[in-house]
C-alpha positions as CSV (number, residue, x, y, z in Angstrom):
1,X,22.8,72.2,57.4
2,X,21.1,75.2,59.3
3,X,21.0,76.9,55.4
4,X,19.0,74.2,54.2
5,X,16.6,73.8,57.1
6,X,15.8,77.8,56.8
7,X,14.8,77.2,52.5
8,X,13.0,73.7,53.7
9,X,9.8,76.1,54.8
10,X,10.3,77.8,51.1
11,X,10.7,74.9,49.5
12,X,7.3,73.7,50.6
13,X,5.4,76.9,49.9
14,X,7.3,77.1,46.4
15,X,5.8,73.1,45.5
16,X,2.1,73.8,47.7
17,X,1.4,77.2,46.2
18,X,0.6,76.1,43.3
19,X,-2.0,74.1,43.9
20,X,-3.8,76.6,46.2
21,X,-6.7,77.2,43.8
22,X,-10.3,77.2,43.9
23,X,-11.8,73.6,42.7
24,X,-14.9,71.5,42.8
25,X,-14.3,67.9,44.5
26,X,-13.8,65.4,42.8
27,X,-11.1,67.8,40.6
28,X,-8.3,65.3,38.9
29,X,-5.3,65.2,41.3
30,X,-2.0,65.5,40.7
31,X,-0.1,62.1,42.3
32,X,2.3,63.4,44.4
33,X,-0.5,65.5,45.8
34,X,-2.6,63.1,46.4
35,X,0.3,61.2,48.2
36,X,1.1,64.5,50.3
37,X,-2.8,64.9,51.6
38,X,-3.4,61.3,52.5
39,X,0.1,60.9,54.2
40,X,-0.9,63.9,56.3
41,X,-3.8,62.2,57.4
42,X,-2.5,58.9,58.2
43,X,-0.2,61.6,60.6
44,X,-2.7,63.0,61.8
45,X,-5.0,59.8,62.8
46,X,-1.7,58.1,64.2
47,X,-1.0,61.5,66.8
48,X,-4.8,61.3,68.0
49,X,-4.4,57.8,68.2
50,X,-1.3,58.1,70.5
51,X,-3.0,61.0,72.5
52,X,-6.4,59.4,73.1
53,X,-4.9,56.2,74.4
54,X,-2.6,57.9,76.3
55,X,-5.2,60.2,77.5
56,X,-7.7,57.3,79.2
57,X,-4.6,55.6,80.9
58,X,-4.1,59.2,82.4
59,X,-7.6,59.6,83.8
60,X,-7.5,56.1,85.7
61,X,-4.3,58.1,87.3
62,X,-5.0,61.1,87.5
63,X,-7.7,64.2,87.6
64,X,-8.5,66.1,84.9
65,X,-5.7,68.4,83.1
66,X,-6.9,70.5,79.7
67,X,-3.0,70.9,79.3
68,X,-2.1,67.3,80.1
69,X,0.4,66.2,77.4
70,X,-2.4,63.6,75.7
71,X,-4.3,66.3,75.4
72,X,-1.3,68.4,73.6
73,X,-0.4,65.7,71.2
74,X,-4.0,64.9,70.2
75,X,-4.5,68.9,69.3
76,X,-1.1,68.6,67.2
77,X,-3.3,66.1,65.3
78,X,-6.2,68.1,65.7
79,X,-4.3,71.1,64.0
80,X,-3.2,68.8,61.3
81,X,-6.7,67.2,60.2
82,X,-7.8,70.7,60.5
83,X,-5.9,72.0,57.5
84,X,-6.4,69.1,55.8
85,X,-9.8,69.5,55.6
86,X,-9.7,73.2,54.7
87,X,-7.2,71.9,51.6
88,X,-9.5,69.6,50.3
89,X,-12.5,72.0,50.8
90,X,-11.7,74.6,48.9
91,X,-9.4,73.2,46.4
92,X,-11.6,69.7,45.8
93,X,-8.0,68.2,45.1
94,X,-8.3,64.4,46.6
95,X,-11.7,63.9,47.3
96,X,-14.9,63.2,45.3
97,X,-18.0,65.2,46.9
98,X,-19.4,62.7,49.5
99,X,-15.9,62.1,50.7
100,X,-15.7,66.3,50.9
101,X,-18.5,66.3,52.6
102,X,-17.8,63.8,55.4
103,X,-14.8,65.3,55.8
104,X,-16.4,68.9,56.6
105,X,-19.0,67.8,58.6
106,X,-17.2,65.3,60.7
107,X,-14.4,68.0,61.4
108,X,-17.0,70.6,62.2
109,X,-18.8,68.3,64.7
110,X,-15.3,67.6,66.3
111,X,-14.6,71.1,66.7
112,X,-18.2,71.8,67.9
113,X,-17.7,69.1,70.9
114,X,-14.7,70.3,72.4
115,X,-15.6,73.4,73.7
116,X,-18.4,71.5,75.0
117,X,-16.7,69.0,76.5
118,X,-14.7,72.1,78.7
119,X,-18.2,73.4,79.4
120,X,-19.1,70.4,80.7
121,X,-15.9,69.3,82.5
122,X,-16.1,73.2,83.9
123,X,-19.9,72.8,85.3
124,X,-20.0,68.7,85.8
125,X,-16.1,68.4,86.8
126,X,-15.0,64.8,86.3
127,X,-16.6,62.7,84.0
128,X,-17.2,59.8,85.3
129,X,-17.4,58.0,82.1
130,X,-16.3,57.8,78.8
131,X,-19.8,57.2,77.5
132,X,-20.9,61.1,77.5
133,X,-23.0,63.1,75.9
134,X,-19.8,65.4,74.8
135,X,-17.7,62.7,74.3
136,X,-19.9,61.2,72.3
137,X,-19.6,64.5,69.7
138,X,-16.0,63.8,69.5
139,X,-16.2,60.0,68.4
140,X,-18.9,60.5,65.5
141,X,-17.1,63.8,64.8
142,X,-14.0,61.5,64.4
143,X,-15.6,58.7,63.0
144,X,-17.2,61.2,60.5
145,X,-13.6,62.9,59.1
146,X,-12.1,58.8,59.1
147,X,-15.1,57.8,56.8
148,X,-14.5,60.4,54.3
149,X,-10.8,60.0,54.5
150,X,-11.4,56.6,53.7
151,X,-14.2,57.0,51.1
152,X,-11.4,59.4,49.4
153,X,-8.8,57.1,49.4
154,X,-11.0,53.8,48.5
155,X,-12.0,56.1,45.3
156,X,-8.7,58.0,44.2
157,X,-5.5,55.3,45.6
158,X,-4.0,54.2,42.0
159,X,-4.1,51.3,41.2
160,X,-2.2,48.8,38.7
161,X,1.1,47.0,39.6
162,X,1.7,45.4,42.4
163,X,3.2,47.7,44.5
164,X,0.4,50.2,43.8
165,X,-1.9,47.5,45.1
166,X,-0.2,46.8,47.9
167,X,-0.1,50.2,49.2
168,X,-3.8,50.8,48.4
169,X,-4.7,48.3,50.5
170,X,-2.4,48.6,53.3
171,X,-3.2,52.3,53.6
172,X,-7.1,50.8,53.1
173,X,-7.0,48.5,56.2
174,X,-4.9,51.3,58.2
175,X,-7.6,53.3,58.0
176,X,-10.5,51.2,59.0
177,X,-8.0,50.7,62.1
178,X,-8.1,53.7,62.8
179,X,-12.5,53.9,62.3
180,X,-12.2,50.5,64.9
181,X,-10.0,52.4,67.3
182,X,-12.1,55.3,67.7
183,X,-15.8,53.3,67.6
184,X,-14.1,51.4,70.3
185,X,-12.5,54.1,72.0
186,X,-15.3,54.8,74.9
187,X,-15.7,51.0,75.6
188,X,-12.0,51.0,77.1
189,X,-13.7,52.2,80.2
190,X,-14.5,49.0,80.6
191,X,-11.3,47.5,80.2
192,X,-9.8,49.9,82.3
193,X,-12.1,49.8,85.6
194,X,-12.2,46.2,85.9
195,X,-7.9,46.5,86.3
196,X,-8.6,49.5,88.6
197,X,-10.9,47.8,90.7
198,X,-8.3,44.7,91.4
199,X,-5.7,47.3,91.8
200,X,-7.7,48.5,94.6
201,X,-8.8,45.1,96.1
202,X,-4.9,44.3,95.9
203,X,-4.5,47.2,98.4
204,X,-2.0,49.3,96.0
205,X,-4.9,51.2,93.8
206,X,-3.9,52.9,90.1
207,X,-5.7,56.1,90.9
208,X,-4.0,58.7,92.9
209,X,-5.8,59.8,96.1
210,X,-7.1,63.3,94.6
211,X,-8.8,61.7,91.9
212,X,-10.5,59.0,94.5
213,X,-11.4,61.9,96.6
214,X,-12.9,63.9,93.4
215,X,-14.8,60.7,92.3
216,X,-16.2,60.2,96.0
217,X,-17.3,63.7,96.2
218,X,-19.2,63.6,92.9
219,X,-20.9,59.9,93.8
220,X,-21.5,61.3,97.0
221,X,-20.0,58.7,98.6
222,X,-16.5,57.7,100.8
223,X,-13.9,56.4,99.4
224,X,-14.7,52.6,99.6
225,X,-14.4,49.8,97.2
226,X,-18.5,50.6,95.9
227,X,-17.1,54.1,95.4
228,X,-14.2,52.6,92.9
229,X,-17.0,49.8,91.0
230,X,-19.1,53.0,90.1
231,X,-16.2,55.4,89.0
232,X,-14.6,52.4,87.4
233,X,-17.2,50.4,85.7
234,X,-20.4,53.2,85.7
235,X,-22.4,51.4,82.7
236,X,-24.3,48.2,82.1
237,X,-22.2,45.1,82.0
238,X,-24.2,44.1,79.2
239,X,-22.7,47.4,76.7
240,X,-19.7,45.8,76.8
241,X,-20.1,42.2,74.6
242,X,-22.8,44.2,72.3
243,X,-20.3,46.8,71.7
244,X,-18.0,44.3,70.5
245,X,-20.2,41.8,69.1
246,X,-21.9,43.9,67.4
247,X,-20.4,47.7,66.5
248,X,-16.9,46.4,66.1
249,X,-17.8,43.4,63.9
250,X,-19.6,45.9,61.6
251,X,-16.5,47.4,61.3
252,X,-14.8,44.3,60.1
253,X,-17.4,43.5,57.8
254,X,-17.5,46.7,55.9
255,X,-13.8,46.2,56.1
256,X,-13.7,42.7,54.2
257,X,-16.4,44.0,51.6
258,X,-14.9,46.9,50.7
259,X,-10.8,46.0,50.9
260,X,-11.7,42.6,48.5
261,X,-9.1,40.6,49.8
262,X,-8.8,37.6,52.2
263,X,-8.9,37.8,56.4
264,X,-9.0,41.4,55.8
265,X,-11.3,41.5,59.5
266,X,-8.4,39.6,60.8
267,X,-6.0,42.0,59.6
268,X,-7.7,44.9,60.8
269,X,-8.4,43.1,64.1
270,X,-4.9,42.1,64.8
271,X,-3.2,45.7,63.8
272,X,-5.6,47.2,66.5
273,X,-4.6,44.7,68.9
274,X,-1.1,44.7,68.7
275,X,-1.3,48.2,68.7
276,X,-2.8,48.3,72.4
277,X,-0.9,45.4,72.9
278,X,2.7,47.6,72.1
279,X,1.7,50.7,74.2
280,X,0.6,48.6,77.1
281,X,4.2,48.1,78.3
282,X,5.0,51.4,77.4
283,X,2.2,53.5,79.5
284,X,2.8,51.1,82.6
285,X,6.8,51.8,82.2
286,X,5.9,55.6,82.6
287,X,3.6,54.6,86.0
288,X,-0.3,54.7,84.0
289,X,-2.4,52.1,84.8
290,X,-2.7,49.3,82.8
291,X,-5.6,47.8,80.7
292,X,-7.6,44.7,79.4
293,X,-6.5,44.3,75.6
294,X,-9.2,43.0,73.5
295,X,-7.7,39.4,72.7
296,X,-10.6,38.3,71.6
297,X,-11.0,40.9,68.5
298,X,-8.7,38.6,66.3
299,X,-11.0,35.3,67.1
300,X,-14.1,36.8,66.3
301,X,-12.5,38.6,62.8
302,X,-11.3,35.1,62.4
303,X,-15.0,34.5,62.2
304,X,-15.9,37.3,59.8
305,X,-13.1,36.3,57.5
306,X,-14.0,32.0,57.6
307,X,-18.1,33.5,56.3
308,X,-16.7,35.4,53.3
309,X,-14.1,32.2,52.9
310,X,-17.4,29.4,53.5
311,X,-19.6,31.3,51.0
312,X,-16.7,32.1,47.8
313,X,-18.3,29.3,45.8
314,X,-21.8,30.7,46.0
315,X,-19.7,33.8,44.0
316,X,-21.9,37.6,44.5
317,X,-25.1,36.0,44.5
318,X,-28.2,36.8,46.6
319,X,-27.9,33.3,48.3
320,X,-23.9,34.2,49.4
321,X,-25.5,37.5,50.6
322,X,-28.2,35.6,52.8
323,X,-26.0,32.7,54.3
324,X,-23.1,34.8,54.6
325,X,-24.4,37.2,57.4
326,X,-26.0,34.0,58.5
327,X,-22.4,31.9,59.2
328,X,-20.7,35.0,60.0
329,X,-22.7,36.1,62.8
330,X,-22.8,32.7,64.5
331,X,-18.9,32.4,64.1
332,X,-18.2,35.8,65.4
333,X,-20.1,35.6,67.8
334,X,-18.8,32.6,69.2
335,X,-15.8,34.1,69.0
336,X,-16.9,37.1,70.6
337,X,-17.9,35.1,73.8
338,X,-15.7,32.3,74.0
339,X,-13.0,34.7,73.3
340,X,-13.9,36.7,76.0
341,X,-14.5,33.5,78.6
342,X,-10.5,32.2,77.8
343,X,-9.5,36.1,77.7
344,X,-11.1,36.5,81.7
345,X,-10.2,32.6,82.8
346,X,-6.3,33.2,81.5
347,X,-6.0,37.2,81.8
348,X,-8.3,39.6,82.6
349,X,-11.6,41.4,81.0
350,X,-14.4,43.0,81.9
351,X,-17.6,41.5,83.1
352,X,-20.4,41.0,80.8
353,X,-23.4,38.5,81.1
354,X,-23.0,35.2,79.4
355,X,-26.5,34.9,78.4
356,X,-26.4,38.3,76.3
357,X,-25.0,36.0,73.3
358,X,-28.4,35.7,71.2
359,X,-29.1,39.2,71.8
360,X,-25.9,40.1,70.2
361,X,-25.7,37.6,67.6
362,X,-28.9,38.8,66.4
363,X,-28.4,42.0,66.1
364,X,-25.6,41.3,64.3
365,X,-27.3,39.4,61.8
366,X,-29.5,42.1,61.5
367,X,-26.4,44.9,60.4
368,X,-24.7,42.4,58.6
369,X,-27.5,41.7,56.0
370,X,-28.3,45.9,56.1
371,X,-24.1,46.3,55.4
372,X,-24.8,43.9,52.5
373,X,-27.6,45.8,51.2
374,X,-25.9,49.2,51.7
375,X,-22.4,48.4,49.9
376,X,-23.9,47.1,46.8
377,X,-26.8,49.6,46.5
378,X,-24.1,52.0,47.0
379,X,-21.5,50.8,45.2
380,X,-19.1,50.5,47.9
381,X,-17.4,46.4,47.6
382,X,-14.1,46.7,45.6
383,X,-14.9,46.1,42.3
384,X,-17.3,48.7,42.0
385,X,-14.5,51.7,42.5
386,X,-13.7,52.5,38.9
387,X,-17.5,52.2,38.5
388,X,-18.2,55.0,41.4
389,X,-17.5,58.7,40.7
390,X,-14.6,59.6,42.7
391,X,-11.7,61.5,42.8
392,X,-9.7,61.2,39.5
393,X,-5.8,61.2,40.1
394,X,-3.4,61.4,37.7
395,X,0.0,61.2,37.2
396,X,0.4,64.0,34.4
397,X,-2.4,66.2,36.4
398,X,-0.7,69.5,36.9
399,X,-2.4,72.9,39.2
């Protein structure tokens, strides 16, 4: 047993090797290679998931730690995203050139902002929200490196039997899960504070006494319950419903027009949710605070999905791309709102204005038709991918 774990590193170099030549991107791709890089990132993506979430419960605890173990397992998946991205860089194995490119620059942004953020944490100290210039870096430079990931994977997955459809869309929706989580990654604030602030009108608060006594200090302030609203809830109510009205439902929408395949947005929706839902439990069994879980997600994708359902017998026609966004944006929206009214009445969520609704449903509308524009100008719904120029993989491909 302990001789074959010594020849596993070998083993690996002996099969990798090989393939450790110079190449443009888009270069045809060896199968199992192209299984190897995109299971590394779905790795990777699933440890930064793990360690961000774990990583806001910690701060509603606890001050500031750059060695805190959130912060340990999101650099493992750091370290692993890293070298996938110098793989596909300078062989061009698995990616076609905008997916390359995405990749790079969304990895070089990440990199850029961390230092930044420890600059800032160093001068600043506490940040007292998750809507920061430096954090900020880190979600496009995230949300830049998922894109191309995707992009690469839309492009190169085989496709052909069943099985090999399955998995191409599975990994598919994972992915935009992953592009949902991190767009909606700051917005937990939100969902977070308004839980802190009942565990402090409850008398038995989340936060620890340093980390009240930091925030104070920084609001200049005492410790007192408007000391807790600001460190807990610092930005406009109204952020929150247009963040999820609007940003989130994008996501879904790209999602749908891209995957192909029916209540795609609800899929998406519901694997994010049961996601948060799952680690709930499991952060407030180790002591971490707990959080609002965006419910209300599924009912709006429910929306998104019922448009592209309503609007099948107009087929791809300019009229189906006008009174889709149309329906859809009235439907999520209403799910968005009325989701969120049950969601605060039944469990908790955080407070938003109620007459924000036609501010949010129109700029919905507004993305929805530009998303419509964009993916078939571009080329981006599912049936245009064997027309696009992508990564070619083959099965009979060799280095």
């Amino acid at each position: 047993m302990i001789g074959t774990l010594r020849q596993t590193p070998h083993r690996i170099l002996d099969w990798a090797l090989p393939y450790w030549t110079r190449g443009e991107a888009g270069r045809e791709t060896p199968a199992e290679l192209f299984r190897v890089l995109y299971l590394g990132w779905l790795t990777a993506f699933v440890l930064k998931v793990l360690g961000a979430s774990w990583d806001v419960s910690w701060h509603f605890r606890w001050l500031r730690d750059d060695l805190a173990p959130p912060h340990l397992l999101n650099t493992v998946g750091t370290v692993i995203a890293v070298g996938l991205t110098i793989v596909h860089w300078y062989t061009g194995y698995g990616v076609d050139r905008l997916a390359s490119k995405l990749i790079v620059w969304g990895t070089g942004v990440f990199l850029i902002a961390i230092p930044l953020d420890l600059i800032n944490h160093r001068v600043n100290g506490l940040d007292i929200t998750a809507w920061s210039p430096s954090h900020a870096l880190l979600f496009i430079g995230s949300g830049l490196m998922i894109a191309g990931v995707t992009r690469g994977w839309w492009l190169g997955a085989p496709r052909g039997d069943a099985r090999a459809e399955r998995r191409r869309t599975l990994v598919l929706g994972a992915l935009f899960a992953f592009f949902l989580e991190n767009l909606h990654f700051a917005a937990q604030q939100q969902e977070y504070g308004v839980l802190e602030i009942a565990s402090w009108d409850r008398g038995d608060p989340y936060a620890e006494p340093s980390l009240l006594a930091f925030a104070a200090n920084q609001l200049g302030r005492a410790v007192d319950r408007e000391m807790l609203v600001k460190f807990s809830l610092p930005v406009p109510d109204l952020l929150y419903p247009l963040w999820a009205g609007v940003a989130v439902m994008l996501v879904l929408v790209i999602a749908r027009l891209m995957v192909g395949r029916a209540w795609t947005a609800t899929a998406v929706a519901g694997a994010y949710v049961a996601y948060r839902a799952l680690v709930w439990p499991l952060f407030v069994g180790m002591g971490f605070p707990a959080s609002a879980v965006p419910f209300f997600f599924v009912l709006a994708a429910i929306g998104v999905d019922l448009a592209f359902m309503g609007c099948l017998p107009l087929g791809d026609t300019m009229a189906a791309r006008l009174v889709r966004p149309v329906l859809g944006a009235a439907l999520a929206t209403a799910g968005v709102y009325g989701g969120l009214a049950v969601q605060g009445h039944y469990l908790a969520a955080p407070p938003y204005p109620v007459d924000s609704w036609p501010l949010a449903g129109g700029l919905l509308l507004v993305v929805w038709l530009a998303a419509e524009f964009v993916t078939r100008k571009y080329r981006l719904r599912d049936g245009d991918r064997d027309q696009a120029t992508g990564a070619r993989v083959s099965a009979t491909a060799t280095p």
